[in-house]
NUPA-42179 format. One record per residue: x, y, z of N, C-alpha, C in turn. Coordinates in nm, 2 decimals, always signed. Example, Ala and Ser with C-alpha at 12.3 -4.5 7.8 and 13.67 -1.06 7.14 Angstrom:
2
[[+1.32, -0.57, +0.78], [+1.23, -0.45, +0.78], [+1.32, -0.33, +0.78]]
[[+1.28, -0.22, +0.71], [+1.37, -0.11, +0.71], [+1.29, +0.00, +0.79]]
// end
This chain:
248
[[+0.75, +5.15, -2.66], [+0.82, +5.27, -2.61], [+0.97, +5.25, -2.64]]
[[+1.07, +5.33, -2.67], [+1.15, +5.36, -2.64], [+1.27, +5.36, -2.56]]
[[+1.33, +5.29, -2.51], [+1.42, +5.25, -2.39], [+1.53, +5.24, -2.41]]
[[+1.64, +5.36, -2.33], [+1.78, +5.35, -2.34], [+1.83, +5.19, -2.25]]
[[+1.92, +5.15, -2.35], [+1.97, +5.02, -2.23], [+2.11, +5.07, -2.18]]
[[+2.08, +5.02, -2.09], [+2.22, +5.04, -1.96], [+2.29, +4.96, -1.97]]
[[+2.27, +4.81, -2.01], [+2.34, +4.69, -1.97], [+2.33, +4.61, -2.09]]
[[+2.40, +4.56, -2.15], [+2.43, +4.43, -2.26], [+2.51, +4.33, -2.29]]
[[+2.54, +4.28, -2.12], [+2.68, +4.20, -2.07], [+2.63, +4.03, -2.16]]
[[+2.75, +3.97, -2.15], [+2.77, +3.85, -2.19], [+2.82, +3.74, -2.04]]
[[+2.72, +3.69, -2.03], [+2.70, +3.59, -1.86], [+2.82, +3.46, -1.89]]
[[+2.75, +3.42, -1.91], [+2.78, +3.23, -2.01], [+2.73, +3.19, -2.09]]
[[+2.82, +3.13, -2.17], [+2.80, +3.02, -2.25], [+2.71, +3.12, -2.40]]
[[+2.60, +3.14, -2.42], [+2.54, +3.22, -2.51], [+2.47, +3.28, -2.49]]
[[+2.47, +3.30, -2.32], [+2.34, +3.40, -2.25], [+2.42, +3.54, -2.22]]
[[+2.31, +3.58, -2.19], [+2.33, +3.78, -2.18], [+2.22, +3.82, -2.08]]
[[+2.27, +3.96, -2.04], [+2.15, +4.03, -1.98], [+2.15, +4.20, -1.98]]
[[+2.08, +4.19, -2.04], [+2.01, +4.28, -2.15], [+1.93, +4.42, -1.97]]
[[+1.98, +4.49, -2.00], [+1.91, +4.62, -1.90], [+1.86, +4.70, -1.98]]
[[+1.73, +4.77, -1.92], [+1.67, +4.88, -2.01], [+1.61, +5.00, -1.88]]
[[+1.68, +5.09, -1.92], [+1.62, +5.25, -1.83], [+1.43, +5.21, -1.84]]
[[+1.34, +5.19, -1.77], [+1.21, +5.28, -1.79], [+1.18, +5.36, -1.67]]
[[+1.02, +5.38, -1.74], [+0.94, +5.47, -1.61], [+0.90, +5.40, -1.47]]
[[+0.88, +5.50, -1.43], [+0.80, +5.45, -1.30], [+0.71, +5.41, -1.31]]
[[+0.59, +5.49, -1.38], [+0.49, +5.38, -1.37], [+0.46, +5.25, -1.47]]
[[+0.50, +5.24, -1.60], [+0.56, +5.10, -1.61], [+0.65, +5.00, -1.56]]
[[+0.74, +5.04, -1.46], [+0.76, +4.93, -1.35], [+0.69, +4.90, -1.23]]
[[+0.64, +5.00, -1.17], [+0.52, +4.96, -1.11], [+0.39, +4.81, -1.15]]
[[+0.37, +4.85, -1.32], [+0.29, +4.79, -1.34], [+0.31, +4.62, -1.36]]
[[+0.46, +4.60, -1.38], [+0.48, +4.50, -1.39], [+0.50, +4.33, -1.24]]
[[+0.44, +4.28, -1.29], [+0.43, +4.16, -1.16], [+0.51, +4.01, -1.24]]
[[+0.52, +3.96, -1.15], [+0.55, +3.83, -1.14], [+0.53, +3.72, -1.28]]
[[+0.63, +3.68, -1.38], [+0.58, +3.59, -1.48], [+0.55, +3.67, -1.56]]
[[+0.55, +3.79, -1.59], [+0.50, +3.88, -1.71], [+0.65, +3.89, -1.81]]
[[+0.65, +3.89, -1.96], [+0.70, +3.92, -2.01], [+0.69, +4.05, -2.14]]
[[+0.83, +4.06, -2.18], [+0.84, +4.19, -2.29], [+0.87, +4.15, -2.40]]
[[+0.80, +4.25, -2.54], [+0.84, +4.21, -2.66], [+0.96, +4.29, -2.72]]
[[+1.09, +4.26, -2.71], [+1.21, +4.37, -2.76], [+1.23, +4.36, -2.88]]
[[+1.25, +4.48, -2.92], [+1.31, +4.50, -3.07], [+1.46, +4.45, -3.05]]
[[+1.51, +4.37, -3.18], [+1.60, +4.31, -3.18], [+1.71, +4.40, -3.26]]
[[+1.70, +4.51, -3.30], [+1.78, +4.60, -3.38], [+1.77, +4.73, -3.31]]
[[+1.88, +4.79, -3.38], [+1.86, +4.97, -3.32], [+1.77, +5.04, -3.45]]
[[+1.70, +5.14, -3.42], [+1.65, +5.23, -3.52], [+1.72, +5.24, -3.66]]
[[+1.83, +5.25, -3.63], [+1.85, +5.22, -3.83], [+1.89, +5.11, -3.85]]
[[+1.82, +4.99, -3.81], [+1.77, +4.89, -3.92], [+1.65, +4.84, -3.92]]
[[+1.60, +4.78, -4.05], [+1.46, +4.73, -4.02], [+1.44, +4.55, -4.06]]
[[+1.53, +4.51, -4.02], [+1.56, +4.38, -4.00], [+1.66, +4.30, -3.90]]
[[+1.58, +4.24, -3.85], [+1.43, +4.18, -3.83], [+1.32, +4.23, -3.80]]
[[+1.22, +4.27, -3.86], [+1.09, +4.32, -3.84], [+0.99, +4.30, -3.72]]
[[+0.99, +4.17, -3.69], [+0.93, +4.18, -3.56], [+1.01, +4.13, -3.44]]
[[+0.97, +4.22, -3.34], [+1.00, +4.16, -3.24], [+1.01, +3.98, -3.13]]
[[+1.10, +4.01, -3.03], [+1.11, +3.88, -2.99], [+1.06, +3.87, -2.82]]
[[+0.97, +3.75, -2.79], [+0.92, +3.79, -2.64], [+1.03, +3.71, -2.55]]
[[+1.03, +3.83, -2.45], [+1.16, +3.75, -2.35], [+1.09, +3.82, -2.19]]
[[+1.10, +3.68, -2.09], [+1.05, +3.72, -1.96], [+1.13, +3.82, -1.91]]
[[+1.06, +3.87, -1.81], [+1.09, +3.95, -1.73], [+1.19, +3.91, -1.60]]
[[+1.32, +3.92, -1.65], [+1.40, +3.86, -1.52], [+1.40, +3.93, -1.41]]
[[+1.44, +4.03, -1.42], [+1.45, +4.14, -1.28], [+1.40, +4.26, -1.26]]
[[+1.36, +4.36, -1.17], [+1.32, +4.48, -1.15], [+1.40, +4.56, -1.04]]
[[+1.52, +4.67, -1.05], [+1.52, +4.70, -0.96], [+1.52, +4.83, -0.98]]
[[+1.45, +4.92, -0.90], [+1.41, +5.08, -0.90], [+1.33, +5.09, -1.07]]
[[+1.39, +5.18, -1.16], [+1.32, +5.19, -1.25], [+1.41, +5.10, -1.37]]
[[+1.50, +5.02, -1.35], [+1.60, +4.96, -1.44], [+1.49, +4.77, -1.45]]
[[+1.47, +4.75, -1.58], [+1.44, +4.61, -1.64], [+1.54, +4.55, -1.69]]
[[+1.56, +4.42, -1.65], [+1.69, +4.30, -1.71], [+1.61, +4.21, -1.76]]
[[+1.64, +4.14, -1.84], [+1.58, +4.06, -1.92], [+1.77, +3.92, -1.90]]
[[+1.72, +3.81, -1.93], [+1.79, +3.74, -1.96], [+1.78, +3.62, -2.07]]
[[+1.90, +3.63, -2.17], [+1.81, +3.59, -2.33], [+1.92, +3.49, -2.35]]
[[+1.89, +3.39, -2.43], [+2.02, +3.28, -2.50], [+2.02, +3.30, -2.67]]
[[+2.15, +3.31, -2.71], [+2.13, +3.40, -2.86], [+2.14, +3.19, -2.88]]
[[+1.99, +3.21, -3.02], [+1.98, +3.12, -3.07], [+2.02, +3.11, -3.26]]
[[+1.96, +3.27, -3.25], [+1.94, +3.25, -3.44], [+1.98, +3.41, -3.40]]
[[+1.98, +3.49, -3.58], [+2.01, +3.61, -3.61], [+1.94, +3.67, -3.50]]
[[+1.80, +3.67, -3.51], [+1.75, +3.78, -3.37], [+1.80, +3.83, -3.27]]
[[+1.88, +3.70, -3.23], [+1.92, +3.75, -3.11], [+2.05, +3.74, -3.05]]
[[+2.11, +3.71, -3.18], [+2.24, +3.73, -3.23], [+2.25, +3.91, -3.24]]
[[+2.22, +4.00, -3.30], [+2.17, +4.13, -3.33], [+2.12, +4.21, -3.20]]
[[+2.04, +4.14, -3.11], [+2.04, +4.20, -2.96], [+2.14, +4.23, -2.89]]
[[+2.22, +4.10, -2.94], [+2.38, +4.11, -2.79], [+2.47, +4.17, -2.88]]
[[+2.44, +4.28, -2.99], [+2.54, +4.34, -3.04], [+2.49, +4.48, -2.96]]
[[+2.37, +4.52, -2.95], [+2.31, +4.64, -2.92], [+2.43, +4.67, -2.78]]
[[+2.46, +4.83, -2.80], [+2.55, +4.87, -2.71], [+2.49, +4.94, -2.61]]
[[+2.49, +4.99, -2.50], [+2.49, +5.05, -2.39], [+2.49, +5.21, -2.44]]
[[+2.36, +5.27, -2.41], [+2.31, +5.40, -2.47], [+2.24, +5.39, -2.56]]
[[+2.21, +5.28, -2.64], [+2.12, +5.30, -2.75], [+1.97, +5.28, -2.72]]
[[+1.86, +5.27, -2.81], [+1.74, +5.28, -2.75], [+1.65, +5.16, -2.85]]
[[+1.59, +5.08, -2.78], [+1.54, +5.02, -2.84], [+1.42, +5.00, -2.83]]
[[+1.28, +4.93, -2.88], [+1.19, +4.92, -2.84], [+1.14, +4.85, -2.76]]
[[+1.08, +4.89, -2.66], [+1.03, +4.72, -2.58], [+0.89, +4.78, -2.52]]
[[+0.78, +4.65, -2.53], [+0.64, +4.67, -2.53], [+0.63, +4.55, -2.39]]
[[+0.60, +4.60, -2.29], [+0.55, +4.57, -2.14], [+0.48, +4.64, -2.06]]
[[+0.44, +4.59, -1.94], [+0.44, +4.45, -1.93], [+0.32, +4.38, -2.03]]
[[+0.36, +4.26, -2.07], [+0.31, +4.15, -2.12], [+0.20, +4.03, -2.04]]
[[+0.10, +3.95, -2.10], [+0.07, +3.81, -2.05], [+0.01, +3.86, -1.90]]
[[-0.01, +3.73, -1.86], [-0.11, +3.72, -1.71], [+0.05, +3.73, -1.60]]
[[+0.00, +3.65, -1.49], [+0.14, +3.65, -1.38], [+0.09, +3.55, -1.28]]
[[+0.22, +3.51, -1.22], [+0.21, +3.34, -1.13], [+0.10, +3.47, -0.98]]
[[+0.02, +3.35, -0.98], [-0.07, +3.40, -0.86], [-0.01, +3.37, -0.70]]
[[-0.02, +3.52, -0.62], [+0.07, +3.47, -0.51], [-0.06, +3.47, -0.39]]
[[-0.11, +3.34, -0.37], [-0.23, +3.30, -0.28], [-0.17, +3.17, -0.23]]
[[-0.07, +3.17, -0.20], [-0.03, +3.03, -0.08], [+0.10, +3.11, -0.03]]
[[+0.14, +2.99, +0.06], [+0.30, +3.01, +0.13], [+0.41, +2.96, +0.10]]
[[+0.35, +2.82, +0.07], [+0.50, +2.77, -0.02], [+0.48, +2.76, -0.17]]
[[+0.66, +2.82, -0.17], [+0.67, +2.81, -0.35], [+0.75, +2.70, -0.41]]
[[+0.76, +2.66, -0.48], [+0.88, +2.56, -0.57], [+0.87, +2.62, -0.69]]
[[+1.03, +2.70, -0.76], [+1.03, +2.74, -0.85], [+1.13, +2.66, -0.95]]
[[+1.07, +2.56, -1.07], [+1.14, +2.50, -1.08], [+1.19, +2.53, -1.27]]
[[+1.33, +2.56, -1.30], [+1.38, +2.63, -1.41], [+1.49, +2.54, -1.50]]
[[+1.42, +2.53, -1.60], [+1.52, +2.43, -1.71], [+1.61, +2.55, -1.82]]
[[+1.71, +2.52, -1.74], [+1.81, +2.64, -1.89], [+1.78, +2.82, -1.86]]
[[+1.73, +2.82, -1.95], [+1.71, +2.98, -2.02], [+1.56, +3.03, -1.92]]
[[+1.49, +2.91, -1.90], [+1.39, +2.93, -1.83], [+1.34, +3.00, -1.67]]
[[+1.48, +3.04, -1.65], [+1.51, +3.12, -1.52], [+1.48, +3.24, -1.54]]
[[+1.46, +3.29, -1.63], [+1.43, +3.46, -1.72], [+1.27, +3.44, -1.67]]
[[+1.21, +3.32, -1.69], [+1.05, +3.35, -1.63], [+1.04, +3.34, -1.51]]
[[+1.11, +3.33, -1.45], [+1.10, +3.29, -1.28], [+1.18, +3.38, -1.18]]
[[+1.28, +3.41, -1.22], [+1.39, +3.44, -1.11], [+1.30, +3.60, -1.01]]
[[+1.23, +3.68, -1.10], [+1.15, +3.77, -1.03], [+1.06, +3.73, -0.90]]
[[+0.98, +3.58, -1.00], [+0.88, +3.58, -0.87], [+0.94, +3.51, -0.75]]
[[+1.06, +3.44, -0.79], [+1.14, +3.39, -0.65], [+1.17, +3.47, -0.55]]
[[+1.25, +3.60, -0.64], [+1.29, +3.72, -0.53], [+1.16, +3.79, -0.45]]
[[+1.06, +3.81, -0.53], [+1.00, +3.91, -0.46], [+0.87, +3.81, -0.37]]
[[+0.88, +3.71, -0.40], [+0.77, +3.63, -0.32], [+0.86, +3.59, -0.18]]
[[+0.99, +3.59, -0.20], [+1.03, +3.57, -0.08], [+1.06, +3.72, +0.02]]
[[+1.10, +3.82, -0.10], [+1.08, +3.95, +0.02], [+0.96, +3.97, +0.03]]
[[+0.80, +3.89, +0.00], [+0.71, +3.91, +0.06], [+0.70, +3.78, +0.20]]
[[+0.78, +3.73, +0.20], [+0.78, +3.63, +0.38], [+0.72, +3.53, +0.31]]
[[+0.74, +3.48, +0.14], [+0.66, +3.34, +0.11], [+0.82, +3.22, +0.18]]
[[+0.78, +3.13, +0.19], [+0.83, +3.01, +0.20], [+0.87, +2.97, +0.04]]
[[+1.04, +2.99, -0.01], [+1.06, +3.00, -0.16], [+1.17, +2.88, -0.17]]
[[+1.14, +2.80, -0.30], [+1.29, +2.69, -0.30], [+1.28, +2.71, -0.45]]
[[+1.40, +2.73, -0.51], [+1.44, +2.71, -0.67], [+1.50, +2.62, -0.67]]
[[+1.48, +2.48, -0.76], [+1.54, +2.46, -0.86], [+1.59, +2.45, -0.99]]
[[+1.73, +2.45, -1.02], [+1.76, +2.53, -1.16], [+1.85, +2.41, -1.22]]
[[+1.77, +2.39, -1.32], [+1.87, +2.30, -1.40], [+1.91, +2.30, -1.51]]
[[+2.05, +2.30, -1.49], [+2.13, +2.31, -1.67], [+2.20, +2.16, -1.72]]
[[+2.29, +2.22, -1.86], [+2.34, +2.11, -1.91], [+2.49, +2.11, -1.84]]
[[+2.51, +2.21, -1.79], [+2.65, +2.18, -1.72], [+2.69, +2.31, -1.67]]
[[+2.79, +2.32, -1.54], [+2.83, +2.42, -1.52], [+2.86, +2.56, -1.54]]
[[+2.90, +2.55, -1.74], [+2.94, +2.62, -1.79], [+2.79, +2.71, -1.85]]
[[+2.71, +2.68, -1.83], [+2.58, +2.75, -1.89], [+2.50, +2.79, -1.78]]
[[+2.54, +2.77, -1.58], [+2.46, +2.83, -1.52], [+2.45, +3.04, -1.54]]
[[+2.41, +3.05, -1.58], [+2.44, +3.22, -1.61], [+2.39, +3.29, -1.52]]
[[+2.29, +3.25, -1.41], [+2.19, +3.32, -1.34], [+2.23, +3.30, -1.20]]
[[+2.32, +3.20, -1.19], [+2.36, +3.14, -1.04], [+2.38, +3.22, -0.93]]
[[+2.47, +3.37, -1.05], [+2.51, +3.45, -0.96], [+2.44, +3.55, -0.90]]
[[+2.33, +3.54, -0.98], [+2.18, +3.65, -0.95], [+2.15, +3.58, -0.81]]
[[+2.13, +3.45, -0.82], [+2.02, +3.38, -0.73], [+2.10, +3.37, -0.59]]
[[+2.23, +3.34, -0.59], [+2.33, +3.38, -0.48], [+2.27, +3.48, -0.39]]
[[+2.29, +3.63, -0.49], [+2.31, +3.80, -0.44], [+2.18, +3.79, -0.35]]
[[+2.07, +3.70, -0.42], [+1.97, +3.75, -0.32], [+1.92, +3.72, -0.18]]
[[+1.99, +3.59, -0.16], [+1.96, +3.49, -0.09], [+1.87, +3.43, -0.12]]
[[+1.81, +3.33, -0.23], [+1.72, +3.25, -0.28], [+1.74, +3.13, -0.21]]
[[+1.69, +3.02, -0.14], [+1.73, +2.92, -0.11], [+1.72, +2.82, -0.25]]
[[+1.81, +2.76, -0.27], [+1.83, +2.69, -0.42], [+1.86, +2.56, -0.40]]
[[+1.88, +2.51, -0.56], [+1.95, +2.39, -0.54], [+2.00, +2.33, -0.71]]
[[+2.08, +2.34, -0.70], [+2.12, +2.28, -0.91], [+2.16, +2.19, -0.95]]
[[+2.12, +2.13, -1.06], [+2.13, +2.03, -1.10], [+2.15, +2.02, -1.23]]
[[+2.29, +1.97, -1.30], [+2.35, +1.95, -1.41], [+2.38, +1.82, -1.50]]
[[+2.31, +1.79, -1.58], [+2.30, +1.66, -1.69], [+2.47, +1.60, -1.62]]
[[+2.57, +1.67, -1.66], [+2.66, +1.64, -1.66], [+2.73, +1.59, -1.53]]
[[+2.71, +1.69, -1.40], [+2.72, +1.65, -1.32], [+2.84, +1.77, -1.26]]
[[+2.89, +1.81, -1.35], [+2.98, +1.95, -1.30], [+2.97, +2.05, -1.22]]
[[+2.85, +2.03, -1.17], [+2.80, +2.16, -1.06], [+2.65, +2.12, -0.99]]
[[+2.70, +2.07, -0.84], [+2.53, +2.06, -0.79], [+2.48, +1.89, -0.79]]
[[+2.41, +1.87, -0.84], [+2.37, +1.75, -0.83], [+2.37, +1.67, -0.95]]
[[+2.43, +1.55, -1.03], [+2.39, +1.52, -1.16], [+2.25, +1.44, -1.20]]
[[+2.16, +1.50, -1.29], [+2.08, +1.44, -1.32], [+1.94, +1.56, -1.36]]
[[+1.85, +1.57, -1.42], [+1.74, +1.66, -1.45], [+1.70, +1.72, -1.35]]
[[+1.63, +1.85, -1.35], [+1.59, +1.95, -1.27], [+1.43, +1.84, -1.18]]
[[+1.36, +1.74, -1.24], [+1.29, +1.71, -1.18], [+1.30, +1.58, -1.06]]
[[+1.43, +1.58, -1.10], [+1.45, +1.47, -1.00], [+1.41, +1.46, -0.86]]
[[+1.40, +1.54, -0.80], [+1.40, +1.54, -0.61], [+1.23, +1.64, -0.59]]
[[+1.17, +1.64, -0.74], [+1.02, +1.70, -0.73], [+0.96, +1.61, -0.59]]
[[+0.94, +1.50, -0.59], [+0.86, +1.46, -0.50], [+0.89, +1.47, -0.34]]
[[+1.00, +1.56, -0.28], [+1.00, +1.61, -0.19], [+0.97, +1.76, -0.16]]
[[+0.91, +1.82, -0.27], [+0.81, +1.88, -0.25], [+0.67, +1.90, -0.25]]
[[+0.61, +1.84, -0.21], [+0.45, +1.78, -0.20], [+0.34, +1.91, -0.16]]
[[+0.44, +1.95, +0.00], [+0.34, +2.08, +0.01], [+0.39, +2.24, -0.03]]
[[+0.41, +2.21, -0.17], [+0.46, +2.34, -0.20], [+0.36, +2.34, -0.36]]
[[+0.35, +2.50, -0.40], [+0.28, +2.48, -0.50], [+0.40, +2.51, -0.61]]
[[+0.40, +2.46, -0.73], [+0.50, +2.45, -0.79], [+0.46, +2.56, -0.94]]
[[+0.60, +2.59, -1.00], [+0.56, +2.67, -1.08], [+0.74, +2.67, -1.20]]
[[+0.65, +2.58, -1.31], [+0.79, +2.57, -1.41], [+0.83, +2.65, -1.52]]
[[+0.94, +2.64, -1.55], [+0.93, +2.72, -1.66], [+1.09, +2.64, -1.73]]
[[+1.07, +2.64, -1.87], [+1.17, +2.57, -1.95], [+1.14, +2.48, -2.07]]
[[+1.20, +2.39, -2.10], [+1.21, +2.29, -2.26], [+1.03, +2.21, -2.25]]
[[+0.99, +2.18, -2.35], [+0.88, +2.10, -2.33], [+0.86, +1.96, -2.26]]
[[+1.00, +1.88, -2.33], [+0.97, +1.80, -2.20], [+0.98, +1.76, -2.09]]
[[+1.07, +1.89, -2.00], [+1.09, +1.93, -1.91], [+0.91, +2.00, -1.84]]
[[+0.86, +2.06, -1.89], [+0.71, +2.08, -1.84], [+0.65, +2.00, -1.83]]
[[+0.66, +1.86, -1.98], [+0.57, +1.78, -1.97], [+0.59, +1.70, -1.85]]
[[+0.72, +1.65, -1.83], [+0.75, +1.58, -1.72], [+0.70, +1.65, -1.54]]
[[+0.69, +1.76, -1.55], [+0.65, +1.82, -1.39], [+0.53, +1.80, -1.46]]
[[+0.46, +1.82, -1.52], [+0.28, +1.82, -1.50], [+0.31, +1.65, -1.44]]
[[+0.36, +1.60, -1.53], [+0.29, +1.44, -1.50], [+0.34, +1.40, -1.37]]
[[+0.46, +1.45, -1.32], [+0.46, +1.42, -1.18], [+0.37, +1.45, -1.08]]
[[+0.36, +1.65, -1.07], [+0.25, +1.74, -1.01], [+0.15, +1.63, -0.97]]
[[+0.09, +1.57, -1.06], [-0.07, +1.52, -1.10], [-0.04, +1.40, -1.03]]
[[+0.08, +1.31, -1.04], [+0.11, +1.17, -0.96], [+0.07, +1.20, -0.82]]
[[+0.16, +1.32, -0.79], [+0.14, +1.36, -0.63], [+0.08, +1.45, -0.59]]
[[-0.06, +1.49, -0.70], [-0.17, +1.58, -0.64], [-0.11, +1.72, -0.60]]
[[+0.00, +1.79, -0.67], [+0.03, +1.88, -0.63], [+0.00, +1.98, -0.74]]
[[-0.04, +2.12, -0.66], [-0.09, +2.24, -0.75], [+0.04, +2.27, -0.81]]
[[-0.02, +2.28, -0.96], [+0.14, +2.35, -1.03], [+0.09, +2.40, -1.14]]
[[+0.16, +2.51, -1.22], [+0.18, +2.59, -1.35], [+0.28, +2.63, -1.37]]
[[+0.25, +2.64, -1.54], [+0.33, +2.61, -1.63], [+0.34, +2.71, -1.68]]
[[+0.46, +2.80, -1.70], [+0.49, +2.93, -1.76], [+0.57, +2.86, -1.91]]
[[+0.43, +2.92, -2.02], [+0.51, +2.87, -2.16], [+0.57, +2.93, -2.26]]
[[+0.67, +2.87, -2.35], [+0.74, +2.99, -2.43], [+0.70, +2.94, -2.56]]
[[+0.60, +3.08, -2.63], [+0.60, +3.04, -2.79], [+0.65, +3.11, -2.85]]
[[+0.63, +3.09, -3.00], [+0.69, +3.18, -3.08], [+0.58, +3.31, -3.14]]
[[+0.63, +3.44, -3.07], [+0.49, +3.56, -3.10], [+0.54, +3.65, -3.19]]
[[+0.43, +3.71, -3.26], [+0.47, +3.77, -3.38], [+0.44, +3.95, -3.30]]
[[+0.34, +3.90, -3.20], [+0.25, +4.07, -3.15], [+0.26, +4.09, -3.04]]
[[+0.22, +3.98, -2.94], [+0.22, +4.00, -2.82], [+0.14, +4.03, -2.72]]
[[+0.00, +4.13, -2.78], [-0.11, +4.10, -2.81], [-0.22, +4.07, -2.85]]
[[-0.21, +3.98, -2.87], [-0.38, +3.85, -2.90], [-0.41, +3.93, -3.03]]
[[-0.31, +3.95, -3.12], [-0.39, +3.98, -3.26], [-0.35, +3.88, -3.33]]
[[-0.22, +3.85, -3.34], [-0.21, +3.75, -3.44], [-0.22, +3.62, -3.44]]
[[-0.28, +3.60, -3.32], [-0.31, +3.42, -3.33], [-0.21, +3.39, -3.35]]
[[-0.07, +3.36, -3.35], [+0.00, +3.28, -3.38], [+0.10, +3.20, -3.29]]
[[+0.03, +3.21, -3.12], [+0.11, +3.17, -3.01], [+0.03, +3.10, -2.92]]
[[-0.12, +3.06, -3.01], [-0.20, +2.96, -2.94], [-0.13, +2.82, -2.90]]
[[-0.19, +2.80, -2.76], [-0.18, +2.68, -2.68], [-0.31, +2.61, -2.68]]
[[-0.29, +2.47, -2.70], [-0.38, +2.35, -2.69], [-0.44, +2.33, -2.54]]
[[-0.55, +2.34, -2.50], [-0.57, +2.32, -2.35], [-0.69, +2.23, -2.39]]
[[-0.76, +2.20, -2.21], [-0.87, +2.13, -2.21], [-0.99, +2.22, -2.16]]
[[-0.89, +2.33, -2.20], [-1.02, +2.43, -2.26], [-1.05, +2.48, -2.40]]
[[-1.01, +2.46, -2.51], [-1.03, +2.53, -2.61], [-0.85, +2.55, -2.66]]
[[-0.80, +2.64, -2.74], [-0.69, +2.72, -2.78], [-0.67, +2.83, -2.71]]
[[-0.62, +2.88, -2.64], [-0.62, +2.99, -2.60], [-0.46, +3.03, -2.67]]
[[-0.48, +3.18, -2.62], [-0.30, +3.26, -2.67], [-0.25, +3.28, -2.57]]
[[-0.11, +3.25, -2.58], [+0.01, +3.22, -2.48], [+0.01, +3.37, -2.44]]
[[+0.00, +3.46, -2.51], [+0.02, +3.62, -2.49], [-0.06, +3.69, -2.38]]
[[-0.20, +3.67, -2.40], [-0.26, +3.71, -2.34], [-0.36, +3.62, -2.25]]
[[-0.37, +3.49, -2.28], [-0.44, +3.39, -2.13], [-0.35, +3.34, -2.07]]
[[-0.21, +3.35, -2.15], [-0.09, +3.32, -2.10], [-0.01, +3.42, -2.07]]
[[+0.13, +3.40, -2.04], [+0.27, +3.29, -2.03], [+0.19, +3.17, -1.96]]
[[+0.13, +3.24, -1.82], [+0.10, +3.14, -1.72], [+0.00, +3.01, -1.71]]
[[-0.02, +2.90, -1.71], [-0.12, +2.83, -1.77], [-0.14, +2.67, -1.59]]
[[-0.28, +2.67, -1.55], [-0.29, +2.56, -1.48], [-0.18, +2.45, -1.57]]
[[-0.14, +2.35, -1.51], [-0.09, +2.28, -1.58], [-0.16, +2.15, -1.61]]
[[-0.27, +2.10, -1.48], [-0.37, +2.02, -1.59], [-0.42, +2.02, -1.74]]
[[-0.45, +2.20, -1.76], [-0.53, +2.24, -1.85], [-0.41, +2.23, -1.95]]
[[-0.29, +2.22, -1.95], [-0.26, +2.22, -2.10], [-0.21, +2.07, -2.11]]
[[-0.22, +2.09, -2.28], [-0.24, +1.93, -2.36], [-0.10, +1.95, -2.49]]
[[-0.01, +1.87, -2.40], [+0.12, +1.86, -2.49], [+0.09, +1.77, -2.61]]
// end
């Protein structure tokens, strides 16, 4: 569909956040961990041809935010898109983090806050018990900080460098959370590393994963995940995945 954007600000460092007008009842439809596939151009161009998938960062009323890090042309060509123009975006996307316990640990490497920052807010305006951790390479690339602030999220950050928060990886202080169910999102071996912790300390956790999709839905095979179930597609058995079940 069609969506005028509202917003196409520049945060930090190479990140943005991308607003799009929709309807009511496609925000309605949308939950927790679901993402969208945006067109990366306006109507008169047709390059890049396909679209790019990016989580669903925020919902409020009928307005969708997305938050993206320009890596290559794609998305280079997004954070030019100006305020009033219309683009395409195909949502909601993928499965969504299941909300059947009380405590959450939402834990976010980088750019990987774009999968998460929704279910943090709204599982805590549902009375869950919610803790983020968010970890960057340094101060200068927290881009979301200021989101997680506004809401009252209980947080905590942690920067390689040491410039803001705590110095050292986002999984460092994982094992004081034991009775929380955990739920990551970020770089591979940043996932790999919470599974193998999770599993040290018997704790339930999933892994929200980012491939590279051509469709978005389950036609083109080309965003299969390795599990210890078979292949499945990141699109549609995914984003969200047990994290036993997948095989790095």
């Amino acid at each position: 569909m069609g969506l005028k954007v509202v917003e196409n600000r520049h945060l930090k460092g190479n990140d943005y956040l991308l607003t799009v007008k929709s309807d009511g009842e496609t925000v309605k439809r949308i939950k927790p961990g679901q993402f969208a596939m945006i067109q990366v151009r306006t109507k008169l161009q047709f390059d890049p041809l396909l679209r790019r998938p990016l989580g669903i960062f925020n919902v409020e009323e009928d307005k969708v935010s997305f938050i993206y890090r320009v890596y290559g042309r794609g998305t280079k060509l997004l954070s030019q898109i100006e305020p009033g123009e219309e683009i395409e975006v195909l949502m909601p996307l993928g499965n969504w983090i299941p909300d059947t316990k009380d405590n959450y640990l939402f834990i976010a490497g980088g750019i990987g806050i774009g999968g998460l920052f929704l279910a943090a807010k709204e599982f805590k305006e549902r009375g869950k018990n919610v803790f983020l951790l968010y970890g960057e390479r340094s101060k200068k690339t927290l881009s979301a900080l200021e989101f997680i602030e506004e809401y009252g999220i209980n947080f905590k950050v942690y920067t390689e460098d040491g410039s803001f928060g705590e110095e050292g990886f986002v999984t460092k202080g994982l094992h004081l959370f034991k009775d929380f169910t955990w739920v990551a999102c970020g770089p591979t071996p940043m996932l790999r590393a919470v599974k193998e912790i999770a599993k040290e300390n018997g704790v339930e956790c999933f892994l929200s994963l980012d491939r590279r999709m051509a469709c978005g839905v389950g036609a083109c095979l080309g965003c299969t995940v390795k599990t210890t179930k078979g292949y499945k597609r990141c699109c549609v058995e995914g984003p969200i995945f047990p994290a036993e079940e997948v095989l790095f």
